[in-house]
N, C-alpha and C positions, 0 to 999 in steps of 0.2 A: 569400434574406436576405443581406444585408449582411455579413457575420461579420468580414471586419477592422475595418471602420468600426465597430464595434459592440465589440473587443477595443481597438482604438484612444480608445475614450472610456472604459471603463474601467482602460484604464492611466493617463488622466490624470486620475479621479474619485479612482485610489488612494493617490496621490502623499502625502496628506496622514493616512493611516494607516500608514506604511512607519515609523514607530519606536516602533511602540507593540507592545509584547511583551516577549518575554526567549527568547533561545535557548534550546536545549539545554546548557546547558553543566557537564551531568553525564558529559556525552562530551565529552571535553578538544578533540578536535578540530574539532567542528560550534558552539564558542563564536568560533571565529574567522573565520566567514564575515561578510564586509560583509551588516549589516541593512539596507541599503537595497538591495538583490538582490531584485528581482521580475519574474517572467516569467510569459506564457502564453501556450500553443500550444493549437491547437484540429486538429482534424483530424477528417474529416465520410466514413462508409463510401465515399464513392467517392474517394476518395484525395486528396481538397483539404486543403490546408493553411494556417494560418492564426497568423500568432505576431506578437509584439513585447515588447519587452525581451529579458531575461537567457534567453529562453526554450531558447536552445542553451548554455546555461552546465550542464555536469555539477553533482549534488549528491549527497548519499547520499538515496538512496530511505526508507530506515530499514522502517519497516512495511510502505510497497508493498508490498514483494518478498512478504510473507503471501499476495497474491491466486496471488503465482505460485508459492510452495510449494503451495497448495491446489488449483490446476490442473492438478500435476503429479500431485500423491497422489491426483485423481480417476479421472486417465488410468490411472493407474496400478490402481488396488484400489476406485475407485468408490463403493459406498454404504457400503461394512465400515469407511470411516475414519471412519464416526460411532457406532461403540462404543466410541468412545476419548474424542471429543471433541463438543463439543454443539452446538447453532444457536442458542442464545440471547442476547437480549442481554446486557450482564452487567451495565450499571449503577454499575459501578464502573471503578476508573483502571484504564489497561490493562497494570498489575505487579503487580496486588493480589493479594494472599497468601491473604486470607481468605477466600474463598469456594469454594476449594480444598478446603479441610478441613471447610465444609458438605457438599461434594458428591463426596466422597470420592476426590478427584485428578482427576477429568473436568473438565477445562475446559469454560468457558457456551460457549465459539466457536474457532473456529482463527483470529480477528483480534488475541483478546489475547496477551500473551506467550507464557503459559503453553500455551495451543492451538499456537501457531505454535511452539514447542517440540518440541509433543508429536508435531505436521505432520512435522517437522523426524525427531524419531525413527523415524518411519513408512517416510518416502522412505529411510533409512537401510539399510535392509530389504533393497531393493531394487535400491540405486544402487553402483558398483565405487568411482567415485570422484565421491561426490555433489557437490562444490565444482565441478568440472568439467564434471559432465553439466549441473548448476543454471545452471551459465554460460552452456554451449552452447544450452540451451532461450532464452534472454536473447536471446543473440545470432541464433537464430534465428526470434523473432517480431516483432524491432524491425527487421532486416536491417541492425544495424549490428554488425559483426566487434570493434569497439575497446570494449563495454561490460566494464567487469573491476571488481572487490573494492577497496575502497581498504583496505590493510591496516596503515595505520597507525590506520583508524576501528576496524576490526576488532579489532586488540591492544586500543585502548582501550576497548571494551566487555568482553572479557572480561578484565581488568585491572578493571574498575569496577562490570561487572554481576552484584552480588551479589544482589540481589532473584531476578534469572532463576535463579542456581544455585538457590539455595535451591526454588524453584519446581521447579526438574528434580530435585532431591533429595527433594523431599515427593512426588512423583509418582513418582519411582523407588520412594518406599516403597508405593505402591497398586500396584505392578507396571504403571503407564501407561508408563514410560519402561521398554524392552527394552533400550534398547542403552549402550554405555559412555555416563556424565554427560556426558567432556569432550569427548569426538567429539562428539556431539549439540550440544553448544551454540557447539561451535566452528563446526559449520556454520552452525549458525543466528545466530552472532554476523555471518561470513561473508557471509549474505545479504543483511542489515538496513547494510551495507558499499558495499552496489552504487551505483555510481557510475551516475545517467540524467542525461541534459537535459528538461525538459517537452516537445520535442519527440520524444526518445527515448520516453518512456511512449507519449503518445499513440500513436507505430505500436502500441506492444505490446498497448495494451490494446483495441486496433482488435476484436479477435475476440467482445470480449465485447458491442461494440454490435452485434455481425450473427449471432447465435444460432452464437459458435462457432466460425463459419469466417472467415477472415481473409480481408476482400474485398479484398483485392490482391491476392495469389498465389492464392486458394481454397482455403489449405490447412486442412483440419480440426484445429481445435487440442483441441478437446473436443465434446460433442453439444451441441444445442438444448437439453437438460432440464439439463446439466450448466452451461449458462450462465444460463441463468436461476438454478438455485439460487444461483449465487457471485454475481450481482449484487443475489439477493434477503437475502443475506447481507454484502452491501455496503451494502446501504439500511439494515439494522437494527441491524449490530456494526461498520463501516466508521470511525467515528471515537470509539469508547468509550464512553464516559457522556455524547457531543453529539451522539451520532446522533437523537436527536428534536430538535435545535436544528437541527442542518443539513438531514432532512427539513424541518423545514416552511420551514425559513428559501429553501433550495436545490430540493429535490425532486428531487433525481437519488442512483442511486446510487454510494457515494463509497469513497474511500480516502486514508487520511492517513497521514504520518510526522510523525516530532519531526525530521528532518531540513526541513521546512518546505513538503514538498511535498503536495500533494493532487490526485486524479484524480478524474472524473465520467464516467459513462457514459449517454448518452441514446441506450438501445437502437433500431436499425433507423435513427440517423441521424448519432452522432457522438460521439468522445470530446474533452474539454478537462481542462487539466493547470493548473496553475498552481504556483509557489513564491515565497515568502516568507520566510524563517529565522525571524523571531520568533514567537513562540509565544503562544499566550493559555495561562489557567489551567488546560486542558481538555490541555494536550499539541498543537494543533490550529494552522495557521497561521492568525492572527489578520486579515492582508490577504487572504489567499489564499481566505476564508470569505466574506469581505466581497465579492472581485470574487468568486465563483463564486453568492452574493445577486444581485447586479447583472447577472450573464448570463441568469438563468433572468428577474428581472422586465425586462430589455430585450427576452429576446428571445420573452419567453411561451412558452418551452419549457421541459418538465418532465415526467415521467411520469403527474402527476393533470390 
């Protein structure tokens, strides 16, 4: 199959959706990216490559980084991180307060805040110097040395994110949250920080198309049953309260930020990245939705 000629047609289908949105602009610094910024990189398990536009322009990941806190907490402690935190969907926006105090501080997923939080406290446990180890795992599954924090995004999340405190503070009151508030979410602000390109994801998220192991190097990143779970929790909680719009719409499993990016995973053949800054209502990049619609009905690939 085709795959640039086929990236190449929907970078010019998308041309005429590129200012329809609203950024993030509760994070002072992701309000100042050029809304006409759209990229995408495709990259297929045996190591082909495939991009056009902005696709090597770094952004912040924002949410991504969620799949790679919860790759690390598996490696790490395995099935024990889901007494803490849940598999389900949640149906609501992914800072909501309230269903916290239905279900007594357990988060429905480790995609929404409050999970990727609690993710966040876990590896805490564990880690000497989590910001650093968090990085080097980065830099060793994309094999790009230069991925780092943008730390001006970072101050202005925790300068701004008061919903997440509050969130680590109700949970600290169920004893979900062990470790100090502000370490905790300074990591986690930290993460949600990370600077990729669409091409940068695609290496990293390479492992979870080939059950695991990273078919470049071979290196085992986590097991076969460990990747399936997080892609089947990418299908279901991946983009909040649109994950049944982008199932049916897309059919792959996914990952999104309010930084404007989103990933897909068509296990056993390929991952594709794409970004966009502006936003639809859902938190959700609004073009980025629309080409990754148009890849799966061009190119009749999907997991049903």
């Amino acid at each position: 199959m085709d795959y640039q000629k086929i990236i190449n047609k929907i970078h010019q289908s998308i041309n005429p959706f590129l200012g329809i949105g609203k950024p993030a602009n509760y994070i002072a610094p992701l309000s100042n990216v050029d809304p006409k910024k759209f990229g995408i990189s495709l990259m297929t398990c045996k190591g082909e490559v495939f991009k056009i536009g902005d696709s090597e322009e770094k952004f912040s990941i924002q949410s991504i980084s969620k799949v790679f806190a919860l790759t690390i907490a598996l490696r790490k402690y395995g099935s024990k991180i889901w007494t803490r935190v849940g598999r389900e969907p949640s149906g609501s926006s992914f800072n909501s307060l309230i269903q916290l105090e239905y279900e007594n501080g357990i988060p429905r997923n480790p995609f929404i805040n409050a999970g990727a939080i609690v993710i966040s406290d876990i590896l805490l446990d564990s880690m000497k110097k989590p910001k650093q180890e968090f990085l080097d795992f980065l830099r060793n599954i994309c094999d790009n040395p230069n991925i780092d924090y943008n730390y001006e995004i970072a101050q202005a999340e925790k300068e701004t994110g008061f919903r997440n405190i509050a969130m680590a503070n109700f949970m600290k009151s169920y004893n979900n949250i062990h470790n100090d508030i502000d370490e905790v979410l300074d990591f986690y602000f930290h993460q949600c920080s990370i600077m990729m390109s669409c091409k940068d994801l695609c290496r990293a998220f390479l492992y979870l198309s080939n059950y695991g192991i990273d078919p470049i190097n071979k290196n085992i990143i986590i097991t076969k049953r460990q990747a399936k779970k997080i892609n089947s929790l990418m299908l279901t909680c991946g983009l909040y309260n649109e994950v049944g719009n982008f199932a049916y719409r897309v059919g792959l499993p996914g990952k999104s930020g309010v930084g404007g990016g989103i990933i897909a995973v068509l296990p056993n053949e390929l991952v594709i990245s794409v970004w966009s800054p502006l936003l639809n209502a859902n938190g959700n990049s609004f073009a980025g939705i629309k080409a990754l619609d148009l890849f799966t009905t061009m190119t009749g690939k999907s997991i049903f």
